[in-house]
C-alpha positions as CSV (number, residue, x, y, z in Angstrom):
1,X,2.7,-40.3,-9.1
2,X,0.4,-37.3,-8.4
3,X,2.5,-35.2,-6.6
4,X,0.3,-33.2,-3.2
5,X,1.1,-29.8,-3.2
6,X,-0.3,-26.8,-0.5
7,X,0.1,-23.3,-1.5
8,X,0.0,-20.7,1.3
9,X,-1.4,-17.3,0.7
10,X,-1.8,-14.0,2.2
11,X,-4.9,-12.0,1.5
12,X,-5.3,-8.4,2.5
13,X,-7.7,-5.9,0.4
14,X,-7.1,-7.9,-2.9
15,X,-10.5,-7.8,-4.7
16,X,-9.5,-7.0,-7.7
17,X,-6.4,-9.8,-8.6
18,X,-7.0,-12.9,-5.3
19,X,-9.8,-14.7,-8.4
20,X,-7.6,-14.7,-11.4
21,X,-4.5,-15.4,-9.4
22,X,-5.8,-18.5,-7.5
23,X,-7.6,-19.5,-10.2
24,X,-4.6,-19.4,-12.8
25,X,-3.3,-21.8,-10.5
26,X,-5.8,-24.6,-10.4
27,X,-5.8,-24.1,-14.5
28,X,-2.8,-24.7,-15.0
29,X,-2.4,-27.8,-12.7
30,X,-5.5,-29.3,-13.8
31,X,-5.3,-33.0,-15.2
32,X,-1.2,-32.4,-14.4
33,X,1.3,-34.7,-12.1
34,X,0.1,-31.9,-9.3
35,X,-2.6,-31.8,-6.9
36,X,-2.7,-28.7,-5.5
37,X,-4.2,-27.0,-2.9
38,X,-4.5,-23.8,-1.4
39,X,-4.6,-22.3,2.2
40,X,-5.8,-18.2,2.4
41,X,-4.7,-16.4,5.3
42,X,-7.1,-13.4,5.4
43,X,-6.1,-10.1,7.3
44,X,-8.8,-8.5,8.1
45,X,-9.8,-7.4,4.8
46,X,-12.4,-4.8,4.4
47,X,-13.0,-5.0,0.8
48,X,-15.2,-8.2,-1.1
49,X,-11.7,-10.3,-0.7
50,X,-13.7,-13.1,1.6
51,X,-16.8,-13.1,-0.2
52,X,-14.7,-13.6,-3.6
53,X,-12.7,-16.4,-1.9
54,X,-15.5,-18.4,-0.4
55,X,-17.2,-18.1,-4.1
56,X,-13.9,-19.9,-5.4
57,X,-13.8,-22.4,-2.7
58,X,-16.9,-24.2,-4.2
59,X,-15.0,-24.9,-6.8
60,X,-11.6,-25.4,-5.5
61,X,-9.7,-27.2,-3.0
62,X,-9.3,-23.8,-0.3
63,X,-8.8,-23.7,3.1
64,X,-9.6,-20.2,4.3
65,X,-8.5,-19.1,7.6
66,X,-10.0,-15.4,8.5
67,X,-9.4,-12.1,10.7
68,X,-11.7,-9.5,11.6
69,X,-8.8,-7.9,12.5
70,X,-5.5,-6.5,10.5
71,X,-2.4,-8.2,12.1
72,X,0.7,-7.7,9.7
73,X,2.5,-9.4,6.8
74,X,4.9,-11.3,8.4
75,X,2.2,-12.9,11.3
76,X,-0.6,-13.8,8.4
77,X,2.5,-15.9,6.4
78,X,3.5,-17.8,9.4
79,X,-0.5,-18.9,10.5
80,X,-1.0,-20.0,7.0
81,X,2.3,-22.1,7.0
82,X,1.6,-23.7,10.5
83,X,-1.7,-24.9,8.6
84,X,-0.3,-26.8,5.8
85,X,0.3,-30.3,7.1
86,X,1.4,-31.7,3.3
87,X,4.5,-33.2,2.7
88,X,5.6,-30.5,0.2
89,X,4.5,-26.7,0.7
90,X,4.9,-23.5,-1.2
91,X,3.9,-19.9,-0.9
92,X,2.7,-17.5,-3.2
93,X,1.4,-13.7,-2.8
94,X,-2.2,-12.7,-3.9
95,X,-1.0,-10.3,-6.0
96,X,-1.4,-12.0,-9.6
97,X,2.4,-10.6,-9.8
98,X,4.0,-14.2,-10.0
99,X,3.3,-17.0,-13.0
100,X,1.6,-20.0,-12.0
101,X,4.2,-22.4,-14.6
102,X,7.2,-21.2,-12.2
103,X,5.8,-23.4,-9.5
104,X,6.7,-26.7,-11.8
105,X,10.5,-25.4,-12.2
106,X,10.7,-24.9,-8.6
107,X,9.4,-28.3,-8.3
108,X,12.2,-29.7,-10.4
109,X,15.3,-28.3,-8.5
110,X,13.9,-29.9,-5.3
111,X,15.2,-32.6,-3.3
112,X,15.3,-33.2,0.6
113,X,17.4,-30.5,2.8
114,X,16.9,-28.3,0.0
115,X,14.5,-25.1,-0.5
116,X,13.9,-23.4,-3.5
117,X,13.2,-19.8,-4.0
118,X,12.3,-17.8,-7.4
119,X,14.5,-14.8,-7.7
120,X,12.5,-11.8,-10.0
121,X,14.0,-11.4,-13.5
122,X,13.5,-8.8,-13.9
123,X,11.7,-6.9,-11.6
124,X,9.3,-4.8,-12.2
125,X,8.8,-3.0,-9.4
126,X,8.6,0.7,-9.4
127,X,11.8,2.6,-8.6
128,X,11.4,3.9,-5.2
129,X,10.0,0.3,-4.1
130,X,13.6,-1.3,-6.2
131,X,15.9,1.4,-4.4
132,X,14.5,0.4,-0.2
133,X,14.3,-3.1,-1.0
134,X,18.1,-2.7,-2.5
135,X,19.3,-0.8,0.5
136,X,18.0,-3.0,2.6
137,X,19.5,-6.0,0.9
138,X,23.2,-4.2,1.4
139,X,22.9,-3.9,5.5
140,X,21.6,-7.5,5.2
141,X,24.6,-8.8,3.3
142,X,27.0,-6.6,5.6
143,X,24.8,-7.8,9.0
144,X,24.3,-11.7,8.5
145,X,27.1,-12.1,5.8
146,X,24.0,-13.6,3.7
147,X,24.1,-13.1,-0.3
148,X,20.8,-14.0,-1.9
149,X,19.8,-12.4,-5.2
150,X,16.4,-11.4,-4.3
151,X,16.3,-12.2,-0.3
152,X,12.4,-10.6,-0.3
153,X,11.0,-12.9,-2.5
154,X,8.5,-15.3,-1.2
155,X,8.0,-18.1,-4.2
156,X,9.1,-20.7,-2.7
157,X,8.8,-24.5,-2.7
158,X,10.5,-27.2,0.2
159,X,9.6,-30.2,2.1
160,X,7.0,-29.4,4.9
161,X,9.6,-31.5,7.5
162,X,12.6,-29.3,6.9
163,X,10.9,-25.9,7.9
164,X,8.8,-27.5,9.9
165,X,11.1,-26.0,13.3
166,X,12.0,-22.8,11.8
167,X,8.1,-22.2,11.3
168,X,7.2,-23.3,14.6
169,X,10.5,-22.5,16.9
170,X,12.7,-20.2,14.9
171,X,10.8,-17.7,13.4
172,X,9.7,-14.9,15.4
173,X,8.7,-12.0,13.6
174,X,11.3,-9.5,14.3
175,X,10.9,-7.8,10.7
176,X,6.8,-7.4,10.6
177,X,7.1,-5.8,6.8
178,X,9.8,-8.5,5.7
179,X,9.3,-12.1,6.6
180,X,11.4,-13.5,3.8
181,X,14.6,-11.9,4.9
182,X,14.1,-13.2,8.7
183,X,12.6,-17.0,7.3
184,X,15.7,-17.4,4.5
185,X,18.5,-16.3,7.5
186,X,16.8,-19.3,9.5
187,X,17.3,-21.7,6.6
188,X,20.8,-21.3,6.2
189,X,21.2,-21.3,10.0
190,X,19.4,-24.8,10.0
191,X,22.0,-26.2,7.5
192,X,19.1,-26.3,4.0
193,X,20.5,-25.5,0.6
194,X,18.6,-22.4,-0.8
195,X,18.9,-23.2,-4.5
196,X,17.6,-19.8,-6.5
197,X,16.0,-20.2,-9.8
198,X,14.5,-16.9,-12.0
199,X,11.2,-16.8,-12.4
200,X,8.6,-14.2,-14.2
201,X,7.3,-11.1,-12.6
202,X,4.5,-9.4,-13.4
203,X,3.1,-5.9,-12.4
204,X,0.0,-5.8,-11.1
205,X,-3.2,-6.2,-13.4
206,X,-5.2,-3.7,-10.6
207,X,-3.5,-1.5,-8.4
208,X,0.0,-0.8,-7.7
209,X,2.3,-2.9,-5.6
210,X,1.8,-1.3,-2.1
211,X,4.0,1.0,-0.9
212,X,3.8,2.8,2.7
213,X,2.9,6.3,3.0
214,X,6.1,8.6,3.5
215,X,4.8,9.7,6.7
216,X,5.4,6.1,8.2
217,X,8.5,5.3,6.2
218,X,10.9,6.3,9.1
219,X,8.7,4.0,11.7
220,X,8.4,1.2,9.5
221,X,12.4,1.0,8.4
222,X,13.2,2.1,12.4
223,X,11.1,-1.6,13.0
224,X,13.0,-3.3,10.1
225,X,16.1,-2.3,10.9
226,X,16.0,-2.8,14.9
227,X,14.7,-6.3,13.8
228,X,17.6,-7.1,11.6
229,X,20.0,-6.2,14.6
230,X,17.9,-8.5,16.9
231,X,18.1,-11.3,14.4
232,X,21.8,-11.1,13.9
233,X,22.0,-11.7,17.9
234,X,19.4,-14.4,18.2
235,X,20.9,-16.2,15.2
236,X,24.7,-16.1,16.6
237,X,23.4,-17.2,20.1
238,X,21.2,-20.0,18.6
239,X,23.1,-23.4,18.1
């Protein structure tokens, strides 16, 4: 049975790594049990990003949905997620940073009730990127009482009917730079198995892995953090 699969995606300024990485994709699933599928949530990119993704949707099966505007991380996940309307869903970022084959062994560990999430081993992210992502994990762990090897990971694959509320109801954007950490503490609050499996990381074949100037560092982890408080509320209000 050829199994339907759509694969959300963020886009923002990724010229340089959104062909190979989408591309990759419908390679490696080609002539498979898979029929895949893509959905490109464009933020307002200002490089060739569109123009390079509408040249790959005459080949492939892509749905793009565009800004002219920059919204944030977190906002551009959750329109392309509303989108998908397949029975099973996944997400990958644009980045080329993720290998295609890891999509089949999160395929493998899924059943109904359950989502599956890649965990990086290793990482390969640069040290100062490791060491916030690490600090945040800790207050996370001590706020929601939530242990997840890698909790900011976004490879994930689940049944579109058992995040269909959290994407729709739950979900409401309280950590703009971090929607995994917010989207993972609604699945557990919603009673779904996370199961972790490791998967590949890459770095980056163009560019590094963004990290924020140091000038907005203190706003940005002010936003993070305030929305981690918030969430803890809404989630022990929230039956």
């Amino acid at each position: 049975m050829i199994e339907k699969i759509q694969i959300v995606t963020p886009v923002y300024n990724e010229e340089k790594n959104i062909y190979s990485t989408i591309k990759n994709f419908f390679i490696e699933y080609e002539n498979s049990d898979f029929e895949i599928s893509f959905i490109i949530s464009e933020d307002g990119s200002t490089d060739d990003s569109i123009n390079i993704i509408n040249e790959l949707k005459k080949t492939y099966n892509i749905k793009l949905l565009s800004s002219p505007e920059r919204k944030n991380y977190t906002d551009a996940v959750l329109i392309g997620l509303r989108e998908t309307n397949s029975k099973i869903v996944s997400f990958v970022d644009s980045d080329g940073q993720y290998d295609p084959k890891d999509l089949k062994r999160l395929y493998d560990s899924l059943e109904p009730g359950k989502i599956v999430i890649g965990y990086r081993y290793p990482r390969v992210d640069n040290i100062f990127r490791l060491f916030i992502s690490g600090s945040f994990k800790k207050l996370y762990e001590v706020l929601l009482k939530i242990k997840l090897n890698d909790p900011s990971c976004g490879y994930f694959i689940a049944y579109r009917k058992d995040i269909d509320s959290i994407i729709n109801e739950d979900v409401v954007g309280l950590i703009k730079e971090g929607f995994w950490w917010e989207f993972y503490a609604w699945c557990i609050k919603r009673n779904l198995e996370i199961v972790e499996i490791p998967i590949k990381h890459f770095n980056r074949k163009y560019d590094n892995t963004v990290v924020f100037k140091l000038r907005k560092i203190p706003g940005i982890a002010f936003r993070n953090i305030s929305g981690l408080f918030k969430l803890k509320k809404i989630l022990k209000r929230t039956n």
